[in-house]
N, C-alpha and C positions, 0 to 999 in steps of 0.2 A: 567430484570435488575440484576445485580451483585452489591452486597455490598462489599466492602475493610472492611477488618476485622481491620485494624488499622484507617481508619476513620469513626466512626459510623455515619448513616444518608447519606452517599457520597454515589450514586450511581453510577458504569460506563457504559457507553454508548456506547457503539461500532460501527460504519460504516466500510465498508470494498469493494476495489474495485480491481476486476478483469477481464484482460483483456488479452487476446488469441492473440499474434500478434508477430512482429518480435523484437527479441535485439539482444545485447552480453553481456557478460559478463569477466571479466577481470582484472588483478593487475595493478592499474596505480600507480607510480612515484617510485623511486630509495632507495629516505632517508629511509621514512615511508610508503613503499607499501599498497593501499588500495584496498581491492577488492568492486567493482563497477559492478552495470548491465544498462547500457542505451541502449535506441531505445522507437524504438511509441508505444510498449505492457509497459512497465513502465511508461513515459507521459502519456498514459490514463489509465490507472490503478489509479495513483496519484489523475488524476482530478476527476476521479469518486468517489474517497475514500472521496477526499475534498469536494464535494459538495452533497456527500448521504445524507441521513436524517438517522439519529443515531437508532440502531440497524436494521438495514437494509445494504445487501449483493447487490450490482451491477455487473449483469456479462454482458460481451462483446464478440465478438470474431472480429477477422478483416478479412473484403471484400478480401484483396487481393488473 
C-alpha cells in the first residue's frame, strides 16, 4: 500500500487492467479538439480495471 503524505492514515489502492486487442486513436471535434483512443482493447481494459480487486494487475490479450 502507498500512503499520501498529505493525508495521514489514507492508503491508495491501485487495480489496473490491460488488454492486447484492436483501437484507434485520434483528434475528435473542431472547437476543442480532443484526443481519444476507442475500440475493444480499451472497453476491456476499462472493465477489467473496474472490476479487479485493488492492488492487483489484469492482463489480456485478444483471440482474433
Amino acid at each position: 500500500m502507498f500512503e499520501i503524505r498529505y493525508k495521514p492514515g489514507y492508503h491508495l489502492r491501485v487495480r489496473m487492467g490491460i488488454h492486447l486487442g484492436p483501437c484507434v486513436s485520434g483528434l475528435i471535434g473542431t472547437v476543442l479538439p480532443l484526443y481519444t483512443m476507442i475500440g475493444e482493447g480499451i472497453d476491456m481494459a476499462c472493465l477489467m480495471e473496474s472490476t479487479g480487486e485493488p492492488m492487483k494487475v489484469q492482463v489480456s490479450i485478444s483471440k482474433r
